[in-house]
C-alpha positions as CSV (number, residue, x, y, z in Angstrom):
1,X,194.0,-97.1,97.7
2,X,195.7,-94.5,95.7
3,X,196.9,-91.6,97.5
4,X,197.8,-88.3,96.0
5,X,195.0,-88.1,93.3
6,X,193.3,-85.0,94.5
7,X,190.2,-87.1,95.6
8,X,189.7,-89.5,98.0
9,X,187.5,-93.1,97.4
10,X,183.8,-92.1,97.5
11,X,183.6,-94.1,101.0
12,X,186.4,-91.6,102.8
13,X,184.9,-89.7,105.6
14,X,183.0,-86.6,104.5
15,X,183.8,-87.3,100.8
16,X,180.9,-85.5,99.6
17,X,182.6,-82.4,100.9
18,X,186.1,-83.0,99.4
19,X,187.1,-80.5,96.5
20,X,190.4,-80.2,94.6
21,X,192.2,-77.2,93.3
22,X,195.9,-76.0,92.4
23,X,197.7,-74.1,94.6
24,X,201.2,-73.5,95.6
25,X,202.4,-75.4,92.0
26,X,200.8,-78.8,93.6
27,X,196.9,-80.2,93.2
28,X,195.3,-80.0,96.9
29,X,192.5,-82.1,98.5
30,X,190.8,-80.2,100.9
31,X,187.3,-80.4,102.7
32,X,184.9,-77.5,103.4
33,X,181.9,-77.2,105.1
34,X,179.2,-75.1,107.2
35,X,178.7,-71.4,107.1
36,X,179.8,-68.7,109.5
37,X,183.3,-67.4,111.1
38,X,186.0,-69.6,109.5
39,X,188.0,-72.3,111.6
40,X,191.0,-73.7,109.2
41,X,191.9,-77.7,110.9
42,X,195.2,-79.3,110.2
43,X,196.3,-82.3,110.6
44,X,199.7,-84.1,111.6
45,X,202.3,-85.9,110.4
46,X,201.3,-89.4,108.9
47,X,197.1,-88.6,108.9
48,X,195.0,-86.8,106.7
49,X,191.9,-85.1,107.0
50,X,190.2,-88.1,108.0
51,X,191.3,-87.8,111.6
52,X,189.0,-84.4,112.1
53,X,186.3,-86.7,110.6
54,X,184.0,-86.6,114.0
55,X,185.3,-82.8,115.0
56,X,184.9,-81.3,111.8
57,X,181.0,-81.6,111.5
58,X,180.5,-80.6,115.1
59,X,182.4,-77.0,114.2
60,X,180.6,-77.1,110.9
61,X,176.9,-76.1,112.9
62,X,177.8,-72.8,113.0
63,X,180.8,-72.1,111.0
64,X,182.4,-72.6,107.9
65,X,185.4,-75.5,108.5
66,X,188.6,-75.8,106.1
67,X,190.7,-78.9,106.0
68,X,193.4,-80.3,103.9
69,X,195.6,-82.5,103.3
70,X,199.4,-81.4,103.7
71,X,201.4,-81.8,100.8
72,X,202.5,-85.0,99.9
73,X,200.0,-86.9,102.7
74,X,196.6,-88.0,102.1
75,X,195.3,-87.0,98.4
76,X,197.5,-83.8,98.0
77,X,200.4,-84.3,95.5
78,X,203.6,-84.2,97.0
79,X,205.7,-80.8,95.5
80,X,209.1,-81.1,94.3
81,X,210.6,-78.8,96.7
82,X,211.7,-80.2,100.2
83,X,208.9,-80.7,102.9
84,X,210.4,-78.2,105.1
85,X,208.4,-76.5,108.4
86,X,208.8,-73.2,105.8
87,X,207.4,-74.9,102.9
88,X,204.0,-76.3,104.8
89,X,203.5,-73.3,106.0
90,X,203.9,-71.2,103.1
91,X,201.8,-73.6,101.0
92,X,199.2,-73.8,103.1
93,X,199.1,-70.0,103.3
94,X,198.8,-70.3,99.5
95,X,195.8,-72.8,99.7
96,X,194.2,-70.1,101.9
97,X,194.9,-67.3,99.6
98,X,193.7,-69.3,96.5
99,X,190.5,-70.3,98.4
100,X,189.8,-66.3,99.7
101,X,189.3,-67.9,103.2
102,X,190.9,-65.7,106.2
103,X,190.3,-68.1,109.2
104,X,189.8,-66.1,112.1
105,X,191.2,-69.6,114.6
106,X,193.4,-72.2,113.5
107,X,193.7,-75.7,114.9
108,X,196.2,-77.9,114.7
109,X,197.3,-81.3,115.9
110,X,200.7,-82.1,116.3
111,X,202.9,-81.3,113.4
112,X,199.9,-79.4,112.4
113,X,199.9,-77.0,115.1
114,X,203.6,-76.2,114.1
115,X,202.4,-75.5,110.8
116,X,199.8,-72.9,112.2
117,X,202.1,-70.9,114.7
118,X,204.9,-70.5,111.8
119,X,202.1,-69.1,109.1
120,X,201.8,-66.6,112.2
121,X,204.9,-66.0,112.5
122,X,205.8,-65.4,109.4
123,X,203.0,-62.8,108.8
124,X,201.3,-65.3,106.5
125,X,197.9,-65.1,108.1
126,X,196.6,-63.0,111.2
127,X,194.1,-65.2,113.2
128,X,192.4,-63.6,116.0
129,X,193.2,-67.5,117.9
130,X,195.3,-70.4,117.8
131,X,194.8,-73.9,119.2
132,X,197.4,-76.2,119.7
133,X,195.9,-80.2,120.5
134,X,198.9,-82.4,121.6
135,X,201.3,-80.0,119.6
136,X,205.0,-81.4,118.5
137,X,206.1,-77.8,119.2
138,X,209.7,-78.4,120.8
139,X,212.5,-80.7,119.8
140,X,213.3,-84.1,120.9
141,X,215.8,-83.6,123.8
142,X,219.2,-84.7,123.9
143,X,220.8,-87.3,121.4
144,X,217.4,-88.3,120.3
145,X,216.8,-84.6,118.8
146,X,219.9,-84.5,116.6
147,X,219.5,-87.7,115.3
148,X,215.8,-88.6,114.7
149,X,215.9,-85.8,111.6
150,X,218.8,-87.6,110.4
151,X,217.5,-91.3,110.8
152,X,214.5,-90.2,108.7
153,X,216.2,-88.8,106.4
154,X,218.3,-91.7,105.4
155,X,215.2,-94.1,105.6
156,X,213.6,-91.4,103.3
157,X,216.0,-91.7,100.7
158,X,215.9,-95.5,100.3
159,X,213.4,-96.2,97.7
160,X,212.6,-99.3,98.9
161,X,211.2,-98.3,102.9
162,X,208.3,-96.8,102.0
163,X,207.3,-100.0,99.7
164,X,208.5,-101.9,103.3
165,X,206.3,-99.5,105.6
166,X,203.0,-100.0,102.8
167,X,203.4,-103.8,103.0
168,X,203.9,-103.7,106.5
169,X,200.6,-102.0,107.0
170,X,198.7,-104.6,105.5
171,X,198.8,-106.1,109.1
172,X,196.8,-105.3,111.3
173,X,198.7,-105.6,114.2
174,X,200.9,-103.6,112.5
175,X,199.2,-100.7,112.5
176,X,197.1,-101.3,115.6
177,X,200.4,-101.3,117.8
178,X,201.5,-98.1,115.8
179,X,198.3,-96.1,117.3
180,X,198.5,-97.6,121.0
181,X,201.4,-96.2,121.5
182,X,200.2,-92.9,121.0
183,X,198.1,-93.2,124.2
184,X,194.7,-93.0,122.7
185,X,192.5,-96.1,122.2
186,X,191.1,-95.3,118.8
187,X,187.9,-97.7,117.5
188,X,188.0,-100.3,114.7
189,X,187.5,-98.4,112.4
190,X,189.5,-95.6,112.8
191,X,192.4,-97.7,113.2
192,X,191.4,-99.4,109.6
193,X,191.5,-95.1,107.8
194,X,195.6,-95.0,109.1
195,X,195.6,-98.9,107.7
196,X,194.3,-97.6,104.3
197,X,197.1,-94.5,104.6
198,X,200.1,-96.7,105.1
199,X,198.9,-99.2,102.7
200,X,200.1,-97.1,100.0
201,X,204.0,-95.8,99.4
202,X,203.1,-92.4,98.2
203,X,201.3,-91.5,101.5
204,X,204.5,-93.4,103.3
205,X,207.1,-91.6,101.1
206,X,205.0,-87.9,101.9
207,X,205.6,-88.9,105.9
208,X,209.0,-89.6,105.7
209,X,209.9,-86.7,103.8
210,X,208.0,-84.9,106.5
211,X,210.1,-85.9,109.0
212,X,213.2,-86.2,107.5
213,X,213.3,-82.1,106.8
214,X,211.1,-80.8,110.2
215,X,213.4,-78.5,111.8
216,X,212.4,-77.6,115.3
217,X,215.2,-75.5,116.4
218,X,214.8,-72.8,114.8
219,X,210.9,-72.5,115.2
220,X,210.9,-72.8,119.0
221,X,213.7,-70.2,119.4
222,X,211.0,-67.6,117.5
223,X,208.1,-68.7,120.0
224,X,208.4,-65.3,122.3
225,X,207.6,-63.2,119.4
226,X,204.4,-65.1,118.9
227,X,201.8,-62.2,119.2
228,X,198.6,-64.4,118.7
229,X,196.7,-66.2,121.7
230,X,197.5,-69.8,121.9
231,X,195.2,-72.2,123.3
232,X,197.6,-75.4,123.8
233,X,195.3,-78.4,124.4
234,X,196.9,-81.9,125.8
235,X,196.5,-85.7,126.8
236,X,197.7,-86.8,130.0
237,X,197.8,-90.3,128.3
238,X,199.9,-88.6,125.5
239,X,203.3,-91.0,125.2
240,X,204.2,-89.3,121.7
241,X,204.1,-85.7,123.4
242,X,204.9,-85.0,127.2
243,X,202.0,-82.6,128.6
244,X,205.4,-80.6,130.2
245,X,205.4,-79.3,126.6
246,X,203.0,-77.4,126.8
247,X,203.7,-76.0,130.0
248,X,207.2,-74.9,128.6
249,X,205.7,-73.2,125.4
250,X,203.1,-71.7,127.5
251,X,205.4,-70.0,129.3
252,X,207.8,-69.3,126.6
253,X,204.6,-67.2,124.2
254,X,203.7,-64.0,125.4
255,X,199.7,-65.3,125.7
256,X,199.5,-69.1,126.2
257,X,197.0,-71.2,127.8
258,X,197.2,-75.1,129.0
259,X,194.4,-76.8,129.3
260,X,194.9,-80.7,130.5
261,X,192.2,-83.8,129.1
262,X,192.2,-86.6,131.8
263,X,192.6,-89.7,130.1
264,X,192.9,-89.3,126.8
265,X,196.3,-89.5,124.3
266,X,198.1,-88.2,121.5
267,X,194.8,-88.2,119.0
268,X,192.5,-86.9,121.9
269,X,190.3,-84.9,118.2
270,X,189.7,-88.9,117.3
271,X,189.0,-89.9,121.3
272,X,186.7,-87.2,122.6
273,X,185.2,-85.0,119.3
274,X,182.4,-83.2,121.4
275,X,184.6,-81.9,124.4
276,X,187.7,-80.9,121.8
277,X,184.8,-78.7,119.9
278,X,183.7,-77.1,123.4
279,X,187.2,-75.7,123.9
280,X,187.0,-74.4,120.1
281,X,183.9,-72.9,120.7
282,X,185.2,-71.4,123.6
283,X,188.2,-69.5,121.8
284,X,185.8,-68.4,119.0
285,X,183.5,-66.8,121.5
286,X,185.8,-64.7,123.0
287,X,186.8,-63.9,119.3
Protein backbone atom coordinates (compact mmCIF):
# COMPACT_ATOMS: atom_id res chain seq x y z
CA UNK A 1 0.00 0.00 0.00
CA UNK A 2 1.24 3.28 -1.09
CA UNK A 3 1.15 5.95 1.41
CA UNK A 4 1.31 9.63 0.69
CA UNK A 5 -0.70 9.68 -2.57
CA UNK A 6 -3.54 11.96 -1.49
CA UNK A 7 -5.99 9.02 -1.56
CA UNK A 8 -6.25 6.12 0.26
CA UNK A 9 -7.19 2.29 -1.38
CA UNK A 10 -10.87 2.23 -2.16
CA UNK A 11 -11.28 -0.47 0.90
CA UNK A 12 -9.77 2.25 3.68
CA UNK A 13 -12.38 3.10 6.23
CA UNK A 14 -14.79 5.78 5.13
CA UNK A 15 -13.07 6.11 1.71
CA UNK A 16 -15.98 7.31 0.08
CA UNK A 17 -15.60 10.43 2.16
CA UNK A 18 -11.86 11.09 1.55
CA UNK A 19 -10.97 14.30 -0.60
CA UNK A 20 -7.66 15.77 -1.46
CA UNK A 21 -6.59 19.33 -1.82
CA UNK A 22 -3.28 21.51 -1.50
CA UNK A 23 -2.56 23.36 1.31
CA UNK A 24 0.30 24.55 3.31
CA UNK A 25 2.70 23.79 -0.14
CA UNK A 26 1.88 19.83 0.51
CA UNK A 27 -1.28 17.64 -1.05
CA UNK A 28 -3.57 16.69 2.10
CA UNK A 29 -5.97 13.68 2.50
CA UNK A 30 -8.59 14.52 4.69
CA UNK A 31 -12.14 13.11 5.39
CA UNK A 32 -15.45 15.08 5.88
CA UNK A 33 -18.66 14.25 6.74
CA UNK A 34 -22.22 15.14 8.30
CA UNK A 35 -23.84 18.60 8.62
CA UNK A 36 -24.06 20.87 11.51
CA UNK A 37 -21.54 22.66 14.21
CA UNK A 38 -18.02 21.63 13.10
CA UNK A 39 -15.79 19.09 15.19
CA UNK A 40 -12.06 19.01 13.51
CA UNK A 41 -10.47 15.14 14.84
CA UNK A 42 -6.72 14.53 14.79
CA UNK A 43 -4.93 11.87 15.05
CA UNK A 44 -1.44 10.84 16.65
CA UNK A 45 1.74 10.03 15.90
CA UNK A 46 2.19 6.77 13.80
CA UNK A 47 -1.96 6.51 12.76
CA UNK A 48 -3.97 8.10 10.32
CA UNK A 49 -7.41 8.90 10.09
CA UNK A 50 -8.40 5.41 10.09
CA UNK A 51 -8.22 5.26 13.88
CA UNK A 52 -11.47 7.83 14.24
CA UNK A 53 -13.00 5.21 11.81
CA UNK A 54 -15.93 4.08 14.44
CA UNK A 55 -15.99 7.75 16.25
CA UNK A 56 -16.16 9.76 13.35
CA UNK A 57 -19.57 8.55 11.99
CA UNK A 58 -21.10 8.63 15.47
CA UNK A 59 -20.23 12.68 15.55
CA UNK A 60 -21.13 12.83 11.91
CA UNK A 61 -25.36 12.41 13.03
CA UNK A 62 -25.46 15.77 13.81
CA UNK A 63 -22.46 17.65 12.80
CA UNK A 64 -20.11 18.15 10.17
CA UNK A 65 -16.63 16.09 11.16
CA UNK A 66 -13.10 17.07 9.65
CA UNK A 67 -10.14 14.68 9.70
CA UNK A 68 -6.84 14.46 8.20
CA UNK A 69 -3.99 13.08 7.89
CA UNK A 70 -0.86 14.96 9.40
CA UNK A 71 1.78 15.74 7.13
CA UNK A 72 3.90 13.17 6.09
CA UNK A 73 1.50 10.10 7.83
CA UNK A 74 -1.21 8.37 6.25
CA UNK A 75 -1.87 9.80 2.52
CA UNK A 76 -0.72 13.41 3.18
CA UNK A 77 2.68 14.16 1.49
CA UNK A 78 5.36 14.72 3.77
CA UNK A 79 6.64 18.83 3.34
CA UNK A 80 10.11 19.65 3.09
CA UNK A 81 10.32 21.69 6.05
CA UNK A 82 11.01 19.85 9.45
CA UNK A 83 7.94 18.15 11.25
CA UNK A 84 8.10 20.45 14.15
CA UNK A 85 5.11 20.85 16.99
CA UNK A 86 5.03 24.60 15.09
CA UNK A 87 4.91 23.23 11.67
CA UNK A 88 1.73 20.66 12.43
CA UNK A 89 0.07 23.14 13.85
CA UNK A 90 0.45 25.87 11.48
CA UNK A 91 -0.32 23.46 8.57
CA UNK A 92 -3.14 22.25 9.83
CA UNK A 93 -4.43 25.77 10.60
CA UNK A 94 -3.73 26.15 6.82
CA UNK A 95 -5.82 23.07 5.90
CA UNK A 96 -8.60 24.75 7.98
CA UNK A 97 -8.32 28.03 6.28
CA UNK A 98 -8.11 26.49 2.78
CA UNK A 99 -11.23 24.39 3.59
CA UNK A 100 -13.39 27.73 5.17
CA UNK A 101 -14.04 25.30 8.21
CA UNK A 102 -13.94 27.21 11.75
CA UNK A 103 -14.38 24.17 14.15
CA UNK A 104 -16.09 25.26 17.06
CA UNK A 105 -14.26 21.77 19.33
CA UNK A 106 -11.20 20.18 18.48
CA UNK A 107 -10.23 16.59 19.36
CA UNK A 108 -7.24 15.21 19.58
CA UNK A 109 -5.43 12.00 20.55
CA UNK A 110 -2.18 12.01 21.67
CA UNK A 111 0.28 13.87 19.57
CA UNK A 112 -2.86 15.12 18.14
CA UNK A 113 -4.11 16.91 21.10
CA UNK A 114 -0.66 18.72 21.23
CA UNK A 115 -1.27 19.82 17.87
CA UNK A 116 -4.75 21.32 18.79
CA UNK A 117 -3.73 23.24 22.06
CA UNK A 118 -0.60 24.95 20.16
CA UNK A 119 -3.10 26.09 17.04
CA UNK A 120 -4.76 27.76 20.30
CA UNK A 121 -2.08 29.06 21.44
CA UNK A 122 -0.82 30.50 18.82
CA UNK A 123 -4.01 32.38 17.91
CA UNK A 124 -4.37 30.08 14.88
CA UNK A 125 -7.94 29.09 15.49
CA UNK A 126 -10.39 30.09 18.40
CA UNK A 127 -12.58 26.94 19.34
CA UNK A 128 -15.17 27.46 21.79
CA UNK A 129 -13.75 23.60 23.25
CA UNK A 130 -10.90 21.39 23.34
CA UNK A 131 -10.69 17.66 24.08
CA UNK A 132 -7.64 16.02 24.85
CA UNK A 133 -8.01 11.74 24.66
CA UNK A 134 -4.86 10.19 26.24
CA UNK A 135 -2.85 13.41 25.31
CA UNK A 136 1.20 13.27 25.02
CA UNK A 137 1.02 16.84 26.48
CA UNK A 138 4.24 16.84 28.90
CA UNK A 139 7.70 15.52 28.39
CA UNK A 140 9.19 12.25 29.11
CA UNK A 141 10.72 12.79 32.66
CA UNK A 142 14.23 12.50 33.46
CA UNK A 143 17.01 10.95 31.13
CA UNK A 144 14.39 9.47 29.10
CA UNK A 145 13.10 13.07 28.00
CA UNK A 146 16.35 14.39 26.74
CA UNK A 147 17.23 11.54 24.87
CA UNK A 148 14.19 9.97 23.29
CA UNK A 149 14.11 13.20 20.69
CA UNK A 150 17.61 12.56 20.10
CA UNK A 151 17.43 8.66 19.58
CA UNK A 152 14.74 9.30 16.95
CA UNK A 153 16.40 11.60 15.43
CA UNK A 154 19.39 9.57 14.55
CA UNK A 155 17.17 6.49 13.57
CA UNK A 156 15.41 9.09 11.34
CA UNK A 157 18.28 9.95 9.53
CA UNK A 158 19.35 6.38 8.54
CA UNK A 159 17.83 5.66 5.35
CA UNK A 160 17.78 2.29 5.81
CA UNK A 161 15.25 2.11 9.39
CA UNK A 162 12.26 2.95 8.00
CA UNK A 163 12.79 0.13 5.08
CA UNK A 164 13.69 -2.04 8.51
CA UNK A 165 10.49 -0.83 10.52
CA UNK A 166 8.18 -1.53 6.87
CA UNK A 167 9.59 -5.08 6.61
CA UNK A 168 9.28 -5.55 10.10
CA UNK A 169 5.60 -4.91 9.96
CA UNK A 170 4.92 -7.52 7.69
CA UNK A 171 4.61 -9.70 10.94
CA UNK A 172 2.05 -9.88 12.57
CA UNK A 173 3.33 -10.28 15.81
CA UNK A 174 5.16 -7.53 15.11
CA UNK A 175 2.74 -5.19 15.09
CA UNK A 176 0.28 -6.92 17.33
CA UNK A 177 2.82 -6.53 20.34
CA UNK A 178 3.39 -2.82 19.20
CA UNK A 179 -0.52 -2.09 19.99
CA UNK A 180 -0.66 -4.21 23.44
CA UNK A 181 1.52 -2.23 24.82
CA UNK A 182 -0.49 0.70 24.51
CA UNK A 183 -3.00 -0.75 26.93
CA UNK A 184 -5.86 -1.15 24.64
CA UNK A 185 -6.97 -4.53 23.16
CA UNK A 186 -7.75 -3.36 19.63
CA UNK A 187 -9.78 -6.22 17.28
CA UNK A 188 -8.30 -8.07 14.26
CA UNK A 189 -8.82 -5.84 12.15
CA UNK A 190 -7.84 -2.86 13.53
CA UNK A 191 -4.69 -4.18 14.33
CA UNK A 192 -4.33 -5.25 10.42
CA UNK A 193 -5.06 -0.78 9.32
CA UNK A 194 -1.60 0.02 11.60
CA UNK A 195 -0.15 -3.37 9.74
CA UNK A 196 -0.96 -1.76 6.32
CA UNK A 197 0.61 1.84 7.83
CA UNK A 198 3.99 0.33 8.77
CA UNK A 199 4.14 -1.76 5.80
CA UNK A 200 5.22 1.08 3.90
CA UNK A 201 8.61 3.44 4.48
CA UNK A 202 7.01 6.60 3.64
CA UNK A 203 4.37 6.36 6.45
CA UNK A 204 7.51 4.93 8.73
CA UNK A 205 9.85 7.82 7.52
CA UNK A 206 6.68 10.58 8.30
CA UNK A 207 6.64 8.92 12.08
CA UNK A 208 10.05 9.12 12.65
CA UNK A 209 10.46 12.53 11.55
CA UNK A 210 7.59 13.21 13.86
CA UNK A 211 9.27 12.25 16.64
CA UNK A 212 12.58 13.07 15.97
CA UNK A 213 11.64 17.08 15.99
CA UNK A 214 8.49 17.08 18.75
CA UNK A 215 9.64 19.54 21.23
CA UNK A 216 7.64 19.38 24.43
CA UNK A 217 9.43 21.86 26.59
CA UNK A 218 8.57 24.64 25.26
CA UNK A 219 4.77 23.86 24.71
CA UNK A 220 4.13 22.73 28.27
CA UNK A 221 5.85 25.80 29.71
CA UNK A 222 2.97 28.04 27.66
CA UNK A 223 0.07 25.76 29.10
CA UNK A 224 -1.15 28.53 31.77
CA UNK A 225 -1.90 30.92 29.17
CA UNK A 226 -4.20 28.43 27.51
CA UNK A 227 -7.56 30.49 27.59
CA UNK A 228 -9.74 27.73 25.92
CA UNK A 229 -11.67 24.90 28.02
CA UNK A 230 -9.92 21.69 27.89
CA UNK A 231 -11.63 18.51 28.32
CA UNK A 232 -8.61 15.98 28.92
CA UNK A 233 -9.97 12.44 28.50
CA UNK A 234 -7.75 9.22 29.76
CA UNK A 235 -7.24 5.41 30.05
CA UNK A 236 -6.55 3.96 33.26
CA UNK A 237 -5.07 1.05 31.19
CA UNK A 238 -2.95 3.71 29.32
CA UNK A 239 0.95 2.38 29.60
CA UNK A 240 2.10 4.92 26.75
CA UNK A 241 0.56 7.96 28.86
CA UNK A 242 0.31 8.03 32.79
CA UNK A 243 -3.47 9.30 33.68
CA UNK A 244 -1.17 11.73 36.39
CA UNK A 245 -0.83 13.68 33.19
CA UNK A 246 -3.65 14.85 32.97
CA UNK A 247 -4.02 15.68 36.38
CA UNK A 248 -0.82 17.85 36.18
CA UNK A 249 -2.02 19.80 32.95
CA UNK A 250 -5.32 20.06 34.50
CA UNK A 251 -4.07 21.90 37.09
CA UNK A 252 -1.52 23.70 35.23
CA UNK A 253 -4.60 25.40 32.35
CA UNK A 254 -6.62 27.95 33.74
CA UNK A 255 -10.02 25.68 32.73
CA UNK A 256 -9.21 21.96 32.65
CA UNK A 257 -11.18 18.97 33.21
CA UNK A 258 -10.15 15.10 33.90
CA UNK A 259 -12.34 12.73 33.16
CA UNK A 260 -11.01 8.93 33.86
CA UNK A 261 -12.30 5.60 31.45
CA UNK A 262 -12.03 2.38 33.58
CA UNK A 263 -10.39 -0.11 31.61
CA UNK A 264 -9.56 1.02 28.57
CA UNK A 265 -5.76 2.23 27.10
CA UNK A 266 -3.93 4.47 25.11
CA UNK A 267 -6.46 4.22 21.87
CA UNK A 268 -9.57 4.22 24.22
CA UNK A 269 -11.44 6.33 20.33
CA UNK A 270 -10.63 2.63 18.76
CA UNK A 271 -11.81 0.68 22.28
CA UNK A 272 -14.99 2.38 23.24
CA UNK A 273 -16.38 4.82 20.08
CA UNK A 274 -19.94 5.30 21.60
CA UNK A 275 -18.92 6.52 25.16
CA UNK A 276 -15.82 8.78 23.70
CA UNK A 277 -18.68 10.54 21.41
CA UNK A 278 -20.95 11.04 24.68
CA UNK A 279 -18.24 13.06 26.29
CA UNK A 280 -17.93 15.09 22.77
CA UNK A 281 -21.46 15.61 22.69
CA UNK A 282 -21.30 16.73 26.04
CA UNK A 283 -18.69 19.64 25.41
CA UNK A 284 -20.59 20.66 22.26
CA UNK A 285 -23.80 21.08 24.28
CA UNK A 286 -22.48 23.34 26.56
CA UNK A 287 -21.02 25.17 23.48
Amino acid sequence: MRTGAGRPPADWPLSEHSRSVDAGGIRWHFQIMGEGPAIMLIHGTGASTHSFRDLAPILAENHQVLMADCPGLGFTDRPSRSLTLQTMAAMHAELLQKLGVNPAVIVGHSAGAVIAIEMALDGRVAPQHLVSLNGALLPFPGLAGRLFPKIAKVVYRNPIVPRFFAYRAKSENAVSGLLDGTGSALTPGGKSLYARLFQDRHHVAGTLSMMSHWDLDRFSARLDRLETPLLLVTGDRDKAIPVSVSHRVAAQVKNGKVVVLNGLGHLAHEEAPGLIAELIFEVVGTS
